[in-house]
C-alpha positions as CSV (number, residue, x, y, z in Angstrom):
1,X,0.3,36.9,30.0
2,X,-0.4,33.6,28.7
3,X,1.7,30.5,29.8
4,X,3.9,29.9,26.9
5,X,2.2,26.2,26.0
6,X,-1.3,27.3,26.5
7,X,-2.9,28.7,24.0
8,X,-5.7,31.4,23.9
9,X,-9.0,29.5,23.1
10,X,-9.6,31.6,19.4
11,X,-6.4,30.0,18.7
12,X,-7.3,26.7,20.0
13,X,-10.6,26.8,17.7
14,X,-8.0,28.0,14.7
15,X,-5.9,25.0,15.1
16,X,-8.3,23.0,15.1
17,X,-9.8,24.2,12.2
18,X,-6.9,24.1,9.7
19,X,-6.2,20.3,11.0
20,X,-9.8,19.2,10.2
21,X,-9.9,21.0,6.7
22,X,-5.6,19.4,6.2
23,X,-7.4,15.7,7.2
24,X,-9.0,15.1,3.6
25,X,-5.8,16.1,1.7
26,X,-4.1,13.9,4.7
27,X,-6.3,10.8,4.1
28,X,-6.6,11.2,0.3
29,X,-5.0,7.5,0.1
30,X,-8.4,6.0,-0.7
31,X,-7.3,2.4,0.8
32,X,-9.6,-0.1,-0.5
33,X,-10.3,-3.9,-0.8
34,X,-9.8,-5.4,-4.1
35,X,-9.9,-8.7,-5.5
36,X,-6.1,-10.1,-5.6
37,X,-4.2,-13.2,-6.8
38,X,-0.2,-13.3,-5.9
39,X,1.5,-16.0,-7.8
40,X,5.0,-17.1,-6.4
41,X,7.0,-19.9,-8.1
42,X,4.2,-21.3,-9.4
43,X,2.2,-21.6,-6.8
44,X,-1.0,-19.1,-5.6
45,X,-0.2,-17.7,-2.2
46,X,-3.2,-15.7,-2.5
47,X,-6.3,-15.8,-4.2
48,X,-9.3,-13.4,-2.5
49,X,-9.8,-10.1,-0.6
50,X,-6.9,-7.9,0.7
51,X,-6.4,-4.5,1.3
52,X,-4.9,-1.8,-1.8
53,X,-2.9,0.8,-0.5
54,X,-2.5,3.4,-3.3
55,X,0.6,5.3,-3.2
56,X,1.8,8.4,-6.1
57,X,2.7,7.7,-9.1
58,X,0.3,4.2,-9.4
59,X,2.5,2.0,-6.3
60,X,0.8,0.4,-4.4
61,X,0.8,-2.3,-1.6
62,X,-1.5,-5.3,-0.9
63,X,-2.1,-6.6,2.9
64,X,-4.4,-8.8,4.1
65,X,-7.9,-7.5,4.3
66,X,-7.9,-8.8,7.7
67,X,-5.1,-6.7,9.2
68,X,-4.6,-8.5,11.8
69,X,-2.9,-11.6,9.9
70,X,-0.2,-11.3,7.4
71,X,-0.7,-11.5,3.2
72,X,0.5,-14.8,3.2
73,X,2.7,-17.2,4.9
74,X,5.6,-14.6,6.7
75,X,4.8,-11.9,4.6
76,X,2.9,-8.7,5.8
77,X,2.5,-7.0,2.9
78,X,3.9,-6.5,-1.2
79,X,4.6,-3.1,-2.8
80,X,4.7,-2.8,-6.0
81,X,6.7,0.7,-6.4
82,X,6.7,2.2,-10.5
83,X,9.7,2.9,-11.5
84,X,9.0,3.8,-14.9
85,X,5.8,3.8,-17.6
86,X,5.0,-0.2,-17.4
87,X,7.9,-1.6,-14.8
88,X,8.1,-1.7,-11.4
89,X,10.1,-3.0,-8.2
90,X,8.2,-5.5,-6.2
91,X,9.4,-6.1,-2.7
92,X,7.9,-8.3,0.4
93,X,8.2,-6.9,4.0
94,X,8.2,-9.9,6.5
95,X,6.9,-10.6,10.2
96,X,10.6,-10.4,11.1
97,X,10.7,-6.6,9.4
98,X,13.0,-8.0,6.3
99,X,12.1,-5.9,3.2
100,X,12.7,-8.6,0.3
101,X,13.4,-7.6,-3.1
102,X,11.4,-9.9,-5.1
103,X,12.8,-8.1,-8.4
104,X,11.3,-6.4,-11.2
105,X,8.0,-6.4,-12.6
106,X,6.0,-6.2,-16.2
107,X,2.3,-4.6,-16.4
108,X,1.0,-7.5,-18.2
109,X,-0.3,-6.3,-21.8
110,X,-3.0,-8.8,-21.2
111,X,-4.5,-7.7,-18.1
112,X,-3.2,-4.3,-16.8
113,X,-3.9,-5.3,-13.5
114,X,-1.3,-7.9,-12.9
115,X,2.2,-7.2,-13.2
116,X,5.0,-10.0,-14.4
117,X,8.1,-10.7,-12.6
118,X,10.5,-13.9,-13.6
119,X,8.8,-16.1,-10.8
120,X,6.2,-14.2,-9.3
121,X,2.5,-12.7,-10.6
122,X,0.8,-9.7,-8.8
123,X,-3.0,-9.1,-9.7
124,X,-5.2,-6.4,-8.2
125,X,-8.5,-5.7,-8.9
């Protein structure tokens, strides 16, 4: 009789099998570094490499392309989550694990890879 958390070695081989051919449809987030600008009151926080995280349904979130630092300043990384065709909620997670709102966002008709909020401007390219 087999011990009841060892497994027969077919089985082994079986398991491992269905977790190497799950991995692609696990690691289909094609993560990525893109060209970004983040405009905050005015100012550019960021203007160079950082890393696109593509999530369903076109979110996404920027970190630094060097993930060992933050985006910018105390903040780690920016989603920008689709709430509808067009708009978006854009929030900030910081060093201290605060999740910010930073508010709602417009995909600019001008350049559909920035998105508009009243005082901040996400670009990824």
């Amino acid at each position: 009789m087999t011990p009841p958390l060892m497994m027969k070695p077919a089985a082994g081989a079986a398991l491992l099998l269905a977790l190497a051919s799950a991995a692609p449809a696990l690691g289909e987030t094609k993560v990525r570094v893109v060209d970004c600008r983040i405009e905050s009151a005015g100012k550019v926080e960021v203007s160079g490499k950082c890393r696109f995280i593509p999530d369903d349904g076109g979110t996404f979130t920027l970190e630094n392309a060097d993930q060992d630092k933050p985006l910018y300043g105390e903040i780690l990384m920016v989603t920008v989550a689709i709430v509808s065709p067009g708009k978006a909620e854009v929030r900030g997670l910081t060093k201290a694990g605060i999740n910010s709102r930073w508010g709602e966002a417009t995909r600019s008709t001008r350049d559909p890879a920035c998105w508009d909020g009243s005082d901040f401007k996400i670009c990824a390219r």
